[in-house]
C-alpha positions in Angstrom: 9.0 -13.1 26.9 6.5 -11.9 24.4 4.9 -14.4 23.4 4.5 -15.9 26.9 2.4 -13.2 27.8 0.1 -13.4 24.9 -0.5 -16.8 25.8 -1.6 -16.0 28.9 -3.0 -12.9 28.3 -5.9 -11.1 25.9 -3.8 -8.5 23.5 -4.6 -6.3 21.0 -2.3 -5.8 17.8 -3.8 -2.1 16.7 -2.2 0.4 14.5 -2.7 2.2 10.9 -3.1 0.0 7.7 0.0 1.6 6.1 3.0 4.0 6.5 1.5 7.2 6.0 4.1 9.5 7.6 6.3 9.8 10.5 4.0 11.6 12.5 0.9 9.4 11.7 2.7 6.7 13.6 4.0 8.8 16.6 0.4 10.1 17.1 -1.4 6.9 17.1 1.2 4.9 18.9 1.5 7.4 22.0 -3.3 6.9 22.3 -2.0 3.3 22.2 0.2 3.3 25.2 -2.2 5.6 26.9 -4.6 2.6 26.5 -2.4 0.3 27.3 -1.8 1.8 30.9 -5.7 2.0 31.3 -6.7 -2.0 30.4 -3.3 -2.9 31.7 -3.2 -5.4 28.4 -0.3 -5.7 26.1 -0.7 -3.4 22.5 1.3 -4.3 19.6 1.5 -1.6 17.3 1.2 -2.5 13.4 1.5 -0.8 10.1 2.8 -2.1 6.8 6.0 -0.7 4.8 4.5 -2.2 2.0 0.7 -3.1 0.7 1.9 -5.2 -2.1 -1.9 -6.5 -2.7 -3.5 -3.8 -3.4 -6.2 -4.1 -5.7 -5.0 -1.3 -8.5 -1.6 -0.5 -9.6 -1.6 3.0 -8.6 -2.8 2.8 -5.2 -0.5 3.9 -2.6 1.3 1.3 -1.2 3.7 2.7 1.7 7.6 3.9 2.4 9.1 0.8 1.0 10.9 -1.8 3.2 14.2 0.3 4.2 12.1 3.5 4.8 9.4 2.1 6.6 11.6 -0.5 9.1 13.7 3.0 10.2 9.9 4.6 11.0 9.1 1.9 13.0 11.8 1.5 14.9 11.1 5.2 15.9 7.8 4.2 17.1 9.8 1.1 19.1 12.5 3.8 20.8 9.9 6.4 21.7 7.0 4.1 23.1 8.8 0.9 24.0 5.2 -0.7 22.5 6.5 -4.0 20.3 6.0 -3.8 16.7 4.8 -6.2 14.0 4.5 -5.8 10.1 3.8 -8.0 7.6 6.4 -9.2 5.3 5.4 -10.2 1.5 9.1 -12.2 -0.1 11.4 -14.4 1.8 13.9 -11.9 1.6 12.5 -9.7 3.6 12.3 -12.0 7.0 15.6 -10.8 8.5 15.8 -6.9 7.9 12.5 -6.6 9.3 13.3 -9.3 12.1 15.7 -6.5 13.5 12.6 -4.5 14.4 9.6 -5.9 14.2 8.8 -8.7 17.3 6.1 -10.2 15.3 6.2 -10.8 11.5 3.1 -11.2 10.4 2.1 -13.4 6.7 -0.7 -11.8 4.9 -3.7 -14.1 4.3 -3.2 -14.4 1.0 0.4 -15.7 0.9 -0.4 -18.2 3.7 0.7 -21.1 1.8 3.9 -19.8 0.3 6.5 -22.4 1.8 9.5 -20.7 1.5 7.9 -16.9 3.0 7.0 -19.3 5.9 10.2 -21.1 6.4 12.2 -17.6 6.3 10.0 -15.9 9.2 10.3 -19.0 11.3 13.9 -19.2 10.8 14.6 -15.5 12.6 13.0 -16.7 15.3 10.4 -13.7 16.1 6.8 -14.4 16.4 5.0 -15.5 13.2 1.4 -14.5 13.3 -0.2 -16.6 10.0 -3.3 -15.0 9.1 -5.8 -17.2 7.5 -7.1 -17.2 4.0 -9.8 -16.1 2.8 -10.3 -19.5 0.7 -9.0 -21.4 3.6 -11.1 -23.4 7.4 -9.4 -23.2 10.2 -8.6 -26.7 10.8 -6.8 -26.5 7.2 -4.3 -23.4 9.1 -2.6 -26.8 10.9 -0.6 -26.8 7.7 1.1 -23.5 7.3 1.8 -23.5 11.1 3.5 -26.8 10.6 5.7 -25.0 8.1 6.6 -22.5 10.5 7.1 -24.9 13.2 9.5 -27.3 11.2 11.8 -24.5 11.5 12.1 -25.4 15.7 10.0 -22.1 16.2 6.7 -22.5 17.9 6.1 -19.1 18.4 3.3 -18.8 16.5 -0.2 -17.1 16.1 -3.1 -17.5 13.7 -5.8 -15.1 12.6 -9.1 -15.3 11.8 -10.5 -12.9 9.0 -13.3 -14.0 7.4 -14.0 -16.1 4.5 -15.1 -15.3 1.1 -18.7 -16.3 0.0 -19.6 -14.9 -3.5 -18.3 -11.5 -5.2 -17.0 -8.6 -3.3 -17.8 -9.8 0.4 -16.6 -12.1 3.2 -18.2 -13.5 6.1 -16.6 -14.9 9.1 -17.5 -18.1 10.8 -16.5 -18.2 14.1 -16.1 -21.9 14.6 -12.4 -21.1 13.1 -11.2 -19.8 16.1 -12.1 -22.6 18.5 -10.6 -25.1 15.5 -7.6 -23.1 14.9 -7.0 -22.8 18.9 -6.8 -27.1 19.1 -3.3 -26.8 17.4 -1.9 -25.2 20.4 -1.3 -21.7 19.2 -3.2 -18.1 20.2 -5.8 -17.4 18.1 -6.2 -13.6 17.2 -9.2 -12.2 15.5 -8.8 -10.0 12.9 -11.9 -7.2 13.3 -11.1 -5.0 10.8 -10.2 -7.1 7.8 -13.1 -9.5 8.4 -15.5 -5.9 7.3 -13.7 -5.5 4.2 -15.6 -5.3 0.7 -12.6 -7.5 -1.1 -12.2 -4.9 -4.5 -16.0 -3.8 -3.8 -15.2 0.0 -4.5 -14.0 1.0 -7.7 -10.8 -0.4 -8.1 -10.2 -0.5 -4.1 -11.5 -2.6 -0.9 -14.7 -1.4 0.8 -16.3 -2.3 3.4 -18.2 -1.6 6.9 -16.7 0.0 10.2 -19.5 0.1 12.0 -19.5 -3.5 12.2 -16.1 -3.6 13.2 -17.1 -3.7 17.2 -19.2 -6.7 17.0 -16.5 -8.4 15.5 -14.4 -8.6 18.2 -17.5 -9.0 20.9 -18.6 -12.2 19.2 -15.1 -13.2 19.1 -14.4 -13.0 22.7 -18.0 -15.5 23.1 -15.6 -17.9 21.0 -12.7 -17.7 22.9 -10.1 -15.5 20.7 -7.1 -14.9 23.0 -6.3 -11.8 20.7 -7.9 -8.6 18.5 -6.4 -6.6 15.8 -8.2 -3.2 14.7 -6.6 -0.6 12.5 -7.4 2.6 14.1 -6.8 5.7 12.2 -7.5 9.7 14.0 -9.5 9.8 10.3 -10.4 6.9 8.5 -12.1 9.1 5.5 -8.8 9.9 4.4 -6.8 7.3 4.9 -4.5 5.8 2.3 -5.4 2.0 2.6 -8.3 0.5 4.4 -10.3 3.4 5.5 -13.5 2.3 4.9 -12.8 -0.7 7.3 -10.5 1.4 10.2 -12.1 3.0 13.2 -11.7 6.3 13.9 -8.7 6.4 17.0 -11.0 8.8 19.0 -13.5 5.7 19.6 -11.1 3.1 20.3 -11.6 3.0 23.7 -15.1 2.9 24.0 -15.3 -0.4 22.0 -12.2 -1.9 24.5 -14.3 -0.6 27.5 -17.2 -2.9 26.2 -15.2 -5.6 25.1 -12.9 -6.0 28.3 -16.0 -5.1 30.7 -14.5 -1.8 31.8 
C-alpha cells in the first residue's frame, strides 16, 4: 500500500502549483517518473484544481473541480505516478477521492472540523499541512480529527510560520514534534519561501532558498519533501516566485539523497 511505503521510505510530493493546461501536467509528470526510476524513491504528483486562497480576486485560480479531477486522472492513466490535490469544502472529499490517493488540507483550513472529518471518511491519505499560526505539537489536534474517523493514514507538513508582515520563517523543531504523534512528517520547501501577499496583491517569495529547505530538513529527520517545480517559473500562474525551475530538479535531489 501507499502509505506503507511512505512510512518506510523518503518521498517526494512534486508537481505545478495549479492546473495550467493539459500539457503542463503531461510534461512535468513524465521528468517526474524519469526521476523516479533514477533515485528509485516514490513521486507523488500534485497540482491544485482550485487556489481558492489567493490573495486578489482576479487571480487565476485553476480548471475548477470537475475539469481539473478529469486532467488528473490523465496524468494517473498515462504515468501510473499517484496523485494528490488539495481540497478546500467538505463536499469535495469524495469526487476527488476517486482520483486523487492523497487529499491534501491547505494550511490555512487546518482546523475546519467538518473538511477534516470528510477526507478522513474516504479513506485515502490525508496529508494536514500546518498553519502558519499554528507549533507543531498543536498539529496533534487536527490529526486527531482525521483519526476519529478510523483512518490513520495520515501526514503532516511543515511550512513555516509567520513572524511579522509579509514573511515566514520555519523552525525546524516542528518536524521532530509533529513526528512524536506517530505520523510521516513531510516538509514543505517551496511554501516555507513564500512572501505571504508580499507582491502587489500576490505571494512572493525566494526560490533560491528553496534547496536548503529541504537539506536542513533531512538534518531533522523529515521522512518527506514537496517542491513545486515548474519548466518556467517566471510565468507561472500561481507560485512562481517560490517554484523551481523543472530543469534543476534533479540536481538539488542528487544533493539531497547523496547521489
Amino acid at each position: 500500500m501507499l502509505y506503507q511505503q511512505l512510512s518506510s521510505s523518503p518521498f517526494i510530493i512534486a508537481g505545478p502549483c495549479v492546473i495550467e493546461s493539459q500539457n503542463l501536467l503531461l510534461e512535468i509528470a513524465a521528468e517526474l517518473v524519469r526521476l523516479q526510476r533514477i533515485f528509485n524513491i516514490p513521486i507523488i504528483f500534485k497540482a491544485s484544481f482550485d487556489k481558492a486562497n489567493r490573495t486578489a480576486i482576479h487571480s487565476f485560480r485553476g480548471p475548477g473541480l470537475k475539469k481539473g479531477i478529469e486532467m488528473l486522472a490523465v496524468v494517473k492513466e498515462k504515468y501510473r505516478l499517484p496523485i494528490t490535490t488539495d481540497i478546500h469544502e467538505s463536499g469535495q472529499a469524495a469526487p476527488v477521492a476517486e482520483v486523487a490517493d492523497i487529499l491534501q488540507i491547505p494550511a490555512f483550513l487546518c482546523r475546519q472540523t467538518d473538511l477534516l472529518v470528510a477526507a478522513g471518511k474516504t479513506n485515502k491519505i490525508v496529508n494536514i499541512k500546518k498553519a502558519q499560526f499554528l507549533s507543531g505539537k498543536d498539529m496533534a489536534f487536527p490529526a486527531e480529527k482525521v483519526a476519529s474517523t478510523g483512518n490513520k493514514q495520515i501526514l503532516l507538513t511543515e511550512r513555516g510560520n509567520m513572524y511579522g508582515y509579509n514573511n515566514l520563517a520555519v523552525d525546524f523543531r516542528n518536524i521532530p514534534d509533529m513526528q512524536t504523534f506517530g505520523y510521516p512528517v513531510v516538509m514543505d520547501c517551496t511554501h516555507a519561501v513564500q512572501r505571504p501577499g508580499g507582491a502587489g496583491g500576490k505571494t512572493g517569495g525566494n526560490r533560491e532558498f528553496v534547496p536548503s529547505m529541504a537539506y536542513a530538513a533531512k538534518a531533522f529527520g523529515a521522512n518527506g519533501y514537496f517542491f513545486e517545480v515548474h519548466p518556467d517559473p517566471t510565468i507561472a500562474k500561481s507560485d512562481g516566485p517560490n517554484m523551481l525551475y523543472l530543469k534543476d530538479f534533479e540536481a538539488v535531489l542528487k544533493k539531497l539523497f547523496n547521489r
